[in-house]
Structure formats: structure tokens, C-alpha cells
C-alpha positions in Angstrom: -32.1 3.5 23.4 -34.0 0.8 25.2 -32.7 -1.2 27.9 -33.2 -4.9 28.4 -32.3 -6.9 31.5 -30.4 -9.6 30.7 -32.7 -12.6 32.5 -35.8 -10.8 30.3 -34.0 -10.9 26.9 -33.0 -14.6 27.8 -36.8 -15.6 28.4 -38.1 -13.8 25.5 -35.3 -14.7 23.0 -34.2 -18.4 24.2 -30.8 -19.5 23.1 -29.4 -17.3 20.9 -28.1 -18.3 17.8 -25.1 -17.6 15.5 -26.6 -18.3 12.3 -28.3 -15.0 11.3 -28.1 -12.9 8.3 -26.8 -10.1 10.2 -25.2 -11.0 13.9 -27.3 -9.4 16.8 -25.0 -6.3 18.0 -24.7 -4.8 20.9 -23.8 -1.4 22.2 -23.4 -1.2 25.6 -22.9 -4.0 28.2 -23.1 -3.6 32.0 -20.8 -6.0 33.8 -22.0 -7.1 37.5 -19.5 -5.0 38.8 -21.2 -2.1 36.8 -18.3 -1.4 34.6 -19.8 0.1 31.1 -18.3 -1.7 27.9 -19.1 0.3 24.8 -18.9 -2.1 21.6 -20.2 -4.2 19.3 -21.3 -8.2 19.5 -19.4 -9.9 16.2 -20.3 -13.5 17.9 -23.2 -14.8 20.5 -23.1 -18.2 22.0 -25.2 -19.5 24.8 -22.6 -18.9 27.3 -20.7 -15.9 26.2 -20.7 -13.1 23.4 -17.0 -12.4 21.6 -17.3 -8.1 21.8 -15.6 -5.6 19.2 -14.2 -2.9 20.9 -12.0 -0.1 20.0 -9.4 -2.1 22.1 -9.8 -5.5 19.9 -12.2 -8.2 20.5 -12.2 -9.4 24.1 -15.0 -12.3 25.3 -17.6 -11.7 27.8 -18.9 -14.6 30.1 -23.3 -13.9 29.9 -22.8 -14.9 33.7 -20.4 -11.8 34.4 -23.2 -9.8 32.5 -25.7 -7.3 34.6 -27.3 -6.0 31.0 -26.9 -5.0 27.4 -28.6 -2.4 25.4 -29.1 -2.5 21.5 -29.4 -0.6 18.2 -30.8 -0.8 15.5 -29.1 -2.6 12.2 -28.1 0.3 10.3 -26.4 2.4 13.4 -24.5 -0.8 14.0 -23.2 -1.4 10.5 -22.4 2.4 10.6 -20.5 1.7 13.9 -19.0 -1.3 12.4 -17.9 0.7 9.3 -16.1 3.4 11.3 -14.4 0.5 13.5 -13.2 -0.5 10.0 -11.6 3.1 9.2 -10.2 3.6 12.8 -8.0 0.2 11.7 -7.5 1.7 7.9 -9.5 -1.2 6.9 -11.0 1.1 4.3 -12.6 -2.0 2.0 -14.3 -3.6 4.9 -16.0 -0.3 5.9 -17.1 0.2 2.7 -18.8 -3.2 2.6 -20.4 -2.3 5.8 -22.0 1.4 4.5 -23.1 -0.5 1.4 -24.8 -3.2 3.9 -26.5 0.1 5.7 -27.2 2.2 2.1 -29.8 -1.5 1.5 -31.3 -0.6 5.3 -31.7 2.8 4.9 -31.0 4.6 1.4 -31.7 7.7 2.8 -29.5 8.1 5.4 -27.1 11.3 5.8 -24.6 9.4 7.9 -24.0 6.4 5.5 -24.0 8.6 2.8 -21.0 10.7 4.0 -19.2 7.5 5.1 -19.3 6.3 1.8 -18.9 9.8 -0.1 -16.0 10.1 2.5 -14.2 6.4 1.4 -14.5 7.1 -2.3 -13.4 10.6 -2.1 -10.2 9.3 0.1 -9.5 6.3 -0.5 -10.6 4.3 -3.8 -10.1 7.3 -6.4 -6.2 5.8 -5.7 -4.8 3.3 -7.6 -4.2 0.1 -5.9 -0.4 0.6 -4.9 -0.8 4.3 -3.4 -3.8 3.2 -1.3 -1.7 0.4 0.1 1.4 2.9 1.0 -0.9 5.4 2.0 -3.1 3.0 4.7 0.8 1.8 6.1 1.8 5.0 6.4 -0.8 6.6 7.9 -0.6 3.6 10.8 3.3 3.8 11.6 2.5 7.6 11.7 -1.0 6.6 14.1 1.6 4.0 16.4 5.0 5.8 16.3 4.5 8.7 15.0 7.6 9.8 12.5 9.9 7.1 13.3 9.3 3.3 13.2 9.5 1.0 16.4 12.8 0.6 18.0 14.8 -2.6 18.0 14.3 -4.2 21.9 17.9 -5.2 22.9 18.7 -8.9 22.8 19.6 -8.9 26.7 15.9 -7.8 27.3 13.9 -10.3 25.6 16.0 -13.3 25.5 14.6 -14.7 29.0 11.3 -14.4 27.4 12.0 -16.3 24.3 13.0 -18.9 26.7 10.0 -18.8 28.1 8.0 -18.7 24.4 10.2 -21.3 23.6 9.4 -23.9 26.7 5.7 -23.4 26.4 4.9 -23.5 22.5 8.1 -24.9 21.0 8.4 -21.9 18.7 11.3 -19.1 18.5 10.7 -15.7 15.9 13.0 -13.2 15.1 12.5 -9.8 13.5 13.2 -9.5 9.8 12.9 -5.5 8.4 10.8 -5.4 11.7 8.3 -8.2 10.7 8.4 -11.2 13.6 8.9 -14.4 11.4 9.2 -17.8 13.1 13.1 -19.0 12.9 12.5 -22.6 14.4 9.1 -24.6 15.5 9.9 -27.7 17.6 8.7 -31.3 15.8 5.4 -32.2 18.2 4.9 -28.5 20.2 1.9 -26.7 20.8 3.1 -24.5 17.8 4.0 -27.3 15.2 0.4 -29.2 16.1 -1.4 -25.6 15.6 0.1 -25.6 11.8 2.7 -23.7 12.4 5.7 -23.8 10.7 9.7 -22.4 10.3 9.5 -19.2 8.3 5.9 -18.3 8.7 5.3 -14.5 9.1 3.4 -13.1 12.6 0.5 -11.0 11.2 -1.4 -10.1 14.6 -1.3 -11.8 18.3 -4.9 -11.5 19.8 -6.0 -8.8 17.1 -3.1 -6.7 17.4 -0.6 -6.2 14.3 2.6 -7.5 15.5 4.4 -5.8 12.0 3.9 -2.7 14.0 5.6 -3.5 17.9 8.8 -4.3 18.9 10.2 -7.5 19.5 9.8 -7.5 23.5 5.9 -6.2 22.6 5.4 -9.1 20.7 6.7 -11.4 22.9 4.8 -10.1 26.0 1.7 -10.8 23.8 2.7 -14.1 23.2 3.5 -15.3 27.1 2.2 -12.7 29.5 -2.0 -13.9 29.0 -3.7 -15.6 31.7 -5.5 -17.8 28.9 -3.8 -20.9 28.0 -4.3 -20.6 24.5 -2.5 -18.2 22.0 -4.9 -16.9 19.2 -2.7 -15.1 15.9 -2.5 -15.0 12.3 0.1 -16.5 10.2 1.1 -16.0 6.8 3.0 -18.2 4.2 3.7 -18.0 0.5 2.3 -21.2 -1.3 3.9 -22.5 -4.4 1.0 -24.3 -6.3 1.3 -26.4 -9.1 -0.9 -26.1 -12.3 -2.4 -28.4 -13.8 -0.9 -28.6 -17.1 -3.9 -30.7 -19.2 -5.6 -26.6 -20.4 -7.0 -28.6 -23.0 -9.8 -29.4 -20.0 -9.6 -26.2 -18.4 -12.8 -24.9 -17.3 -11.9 -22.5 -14.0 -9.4 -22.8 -11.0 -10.6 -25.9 -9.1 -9.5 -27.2 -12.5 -6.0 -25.6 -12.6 -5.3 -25.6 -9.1 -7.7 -28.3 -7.6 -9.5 -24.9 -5.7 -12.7 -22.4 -5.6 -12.1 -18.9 -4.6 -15.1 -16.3 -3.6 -15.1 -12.9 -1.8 -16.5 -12.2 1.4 -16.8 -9.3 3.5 -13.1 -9.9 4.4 -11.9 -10.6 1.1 -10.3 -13.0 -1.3 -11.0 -16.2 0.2 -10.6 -20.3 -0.7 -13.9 -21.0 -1.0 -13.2 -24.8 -1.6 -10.5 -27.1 -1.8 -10.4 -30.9 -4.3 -9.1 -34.0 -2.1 -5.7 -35.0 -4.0 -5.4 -31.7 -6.1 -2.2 -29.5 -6.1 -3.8 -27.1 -3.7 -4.5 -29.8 -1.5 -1.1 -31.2 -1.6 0.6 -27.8 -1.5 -1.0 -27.6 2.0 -4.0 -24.9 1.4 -7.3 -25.3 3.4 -10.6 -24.7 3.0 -11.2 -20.9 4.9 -8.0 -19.7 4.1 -7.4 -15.9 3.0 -5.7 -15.2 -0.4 -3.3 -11.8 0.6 -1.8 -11.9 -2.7 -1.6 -14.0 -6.3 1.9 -14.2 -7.9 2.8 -11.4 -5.7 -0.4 -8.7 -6.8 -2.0 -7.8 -3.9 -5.7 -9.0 -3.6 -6.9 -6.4 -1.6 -8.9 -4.5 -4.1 -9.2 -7.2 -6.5 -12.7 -8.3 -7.9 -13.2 -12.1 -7.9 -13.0 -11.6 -12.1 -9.5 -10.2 -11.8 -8.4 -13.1 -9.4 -10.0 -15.7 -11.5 -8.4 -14.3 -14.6 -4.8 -14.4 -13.3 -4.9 -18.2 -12.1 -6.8 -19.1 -15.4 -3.6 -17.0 -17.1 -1.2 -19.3 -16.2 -0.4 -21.9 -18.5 2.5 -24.5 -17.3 4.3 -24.4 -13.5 3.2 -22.8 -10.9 1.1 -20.0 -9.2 2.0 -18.2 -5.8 -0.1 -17.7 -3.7 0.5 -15.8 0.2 -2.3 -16.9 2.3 -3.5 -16.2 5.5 -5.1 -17.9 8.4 -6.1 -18.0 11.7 -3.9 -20.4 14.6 -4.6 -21.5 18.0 -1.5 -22.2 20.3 -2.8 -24.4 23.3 0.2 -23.7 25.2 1.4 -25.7 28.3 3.7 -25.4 31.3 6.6 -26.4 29.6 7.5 -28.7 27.4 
């Protein structure tokens, strides 16, 4: 593998860009203080690269970089890919061997990956890979049991302090964190978020799978000053009840869906339609339609079952990324 130094790569390649068909990756980066970070670069800005590591994603400063070293496409998206099973994120990683089957058709390790996913994984049914990817990560995190209740005495001084520097109190519910109260004005309401929201992840980590107190230390123990998570609400979303006109969703529910390599996503969203007003954005992920999990789903299937609906409304449970600038206490 060859080495670059860092000043080199910056003379030769300029500012780098985040605009390519596939992201520049790196393997290996070599802090100033010589510490070794195995990864991969998801996202390179002129200051600073956002790193996938087994860990999660962290940031790097390109100041408080010595060097990186690089592979080539197809070992990345292979790397990528088994990132994706580690986190039972089977339909990403199978998007990622298909991406490295284009590069390199021939390949023994892409075509085990993939022989390996459709052997395991999509000869299921939709419901039994769903149990089976949840089961096998309580079984991964806690092994046989599921995660123990924290004792109110041992978390309520830090819900305090959750409380005092985002506005925002959750609670567990069946062991999911959900948010029982968001103050008018906080850091929380102003970042969209609302009573009743579910907690998917704080900074890339699944909170459906820690305790209380774990979640909580997530949310108030950073140095940074922002909180970076991922909500989830159910949508109720009015159809448009003129069919006679009907030519696709952005009809019926004033919105475009399309897939991506993360899934079912709102590809678009009419000023003044009932998606709009219902309070879905642009970017937004689609977890489930009328309560069907999207997971799997082809964009046919999804299109179908909005287009199916003739009078009242649709469901939809969405997804989406916040950003809690939190302060000293408000």
C-alpha cells in the first residue's frame, strides 16, 4: 500500500472536494502523535475528514494529521460492505458488493460477500430478517438478556442536567428512550424536536439498545457543544382526495420518493401540499408506510401502496437527522 505525506497529497490534489461519484477513502491515518486510526473517509472537507471506524464515525482535524494511506475503490467498498454486516445493516452491504461486482466482476472476495448475504439473509421473508437482524444484536450487546433498567436515583441528577442544557426530558418506553417533554424555545425544540419523538441513535450509537443512564451519558458527558442523533416520528398524511387527477405520489401526498444507498427516501416535497403541512422535509427517511416496514421494499412496492389509498390518510414513520446546539443552561 502506498504511503502519501499529507503536505504532498495537499499540493498534488488541491482542495479536496466532496462531490465525487465515489468519496475518496482512506485506510489508515497517522495522527501527529503517531497514533494509527484504521478506517474509512465517508466525508472530506478542506479542514477535516468525518472517518468510519468500527467505533462509529469520529472527525479528524487535517491539522492533527501526520499521514494517510489509501486503497483502491473496490477494497474500500468491500471494507465498507463488511462495516455494513458488523452493524447487521445487511441491505447496505449488499449495495456496497454490487458497487464493487461493477469494479471488479471477477473478484473472489465480493463474490463471497454477496453469495454470503443472499445465502443468509435475503432468501428470508421480510418479517424473519427483521427479527433475526434484532436478535442477533441484543444477543451481540447483552448477550441473552436485554439491558437492565438504571434506577431512577442514579440518573435523575443527569436529566437535570439534560434538562437545563437542551430543554428536553425522555423516558424509556419497552426500553426505547422517547422524549416525554421538550421546552417551547430550547436547544431541542429549535433542532425540530418534539414531545413523543423516539431516540434512534446519539452520535451513531443505537440508543434502543442501552440503558437509560447510557443514554443519558451520551447525551451530556461530550466535550462538543452540539448533540448529533436521530429521531423518529409517525406522520399522519392526508390524501388528496381528487384520484380523478391522480398521476403518482407528489399528486396524492404533495411528495416524491426515490431510493438511495440508505433506503426509502423523500426525494422531494410540493410547497402547500399535505406532506408539507403535515411537517415532512425534503431528505427525510421513510422507516415504514402504514406501518410495513420499508426496509426491503422496492421503490415499485412503495409507490404502489401510497397510490392504493383512495380517501384519508397514509402513515408514514420517518426518520431524520438533529443537531442539539446545547448551552450552559438555560
Amino acid at each position: 500500500m502506498k504511503r502519501f505525506n499529507l503536505i504532498t497529497m495537499f499540493l498534488a490534489f488541491g482542495v479536496f472536494s466532496i462531490c465525487f461519484t465515489l468519496p475518496l477513502f482512506a485506510d489508515t491515518i497517522i495522527t501527529n502523535e503517531g497514533k494509527e486510526i484504521k478506517g474509512i473517509v465517508i466525508e472530506d472537507y478542506k479542514d477535516r475528514v468525518v472517518f468510519s471506524t468500527v467505533d462509529g464515525e469520529i472527525s479528524i482535524m487535517k491539522s492533527d494529521m501526520r499521514e494517510m494511506s489509501f486503497d483502491s475503490d473496490e477494497d474500500n467498498l468491500i471494507k465498507l460492505a463488511e462495516l455494513a454486516i458488523d452493524r447487521r445493516d445487511y441491505s447496505r452491504a449488499m449495495t456496497y458488493y454490487n458497487m464493487a461486482l461493477k469494479l471488479a466482476p471477477d473478484s473472489s472476495a465480493v463474490k463471497q460477500g454477496v453469495a454470503y448475504l443472499r445465502g443468509s439473509i435475503f432468501r428470508k421473508d421480510e418479517e424473519a430478517k427483521s427479527a433475526d437482524i434484532m436478535r442477533q444484536q441484543d444477543i451481540e450487546l447483552y448477550g441473552a438478556q436485554a439491558p437492565l433498567r438504571s434506577k431512577a436515583g442514579e440518573v435523575d441528577g443527569m436529566m437535570d442536567v439534560l434538562d437545563k442544557t437542551t430543554g428536553m426530558k425522555i423516558v424509556l418506553i419497552e426500553n426505547v428512550p422517547k422524549v416525554e417533554a421538550v421546552r417551547l424555545n430550547s436547544p431541542a425544540f429549535e433542532a425540530g424536536i418534539r414531545k413523543n419523538d423516539t431516540l434512534i441513535s446519539v452520535w451513531g450509537k443505537l440508543a434502543g439498545y442501552l440503558s437509560l443512564k447510557e443514554t443519558l451519558n451520551l447525551l451530556i458527558s461530550k466535550s462538543a457543544i452540539e448533540i448529533r442523533c436521530v429521531i423518529e416520528r409517525v406522520f399522519d398524511v392526508n390524501v388528496n382526495p381528487n384520484n380523478a387527477i391522480i398521476t403518482g405520489p407528489e399528486d396524492l401526498i404533495g411528495a416524491t420518493l426515490a431510493i438511495d444507498i440508505d433506503g426509502l427516501v423523500i426525494a422531494g416535497v410540493k410547497d402547500a401540499g399535505t406532506a408539507f403541512t403535515a411537517g415532512i422535509y425534503k431528505g427525510d427517511r421513510v422507516i415504514a408506510i402504514d406501518d410495513k416496514p420499508t426496509r426491503y421494499m422496492p421503490l415499485k412496492k412503495a409507490l404502489e401502496l401510497i397510490k392504493n389509498i383512495k380517501s384519508g390518510s397514509i402513515k408514514l414513520t420517518i426518520r431524520r437527522k438533529a443537531t442539539i446546539w446545547r448551552r450552559s443552561e438555560i
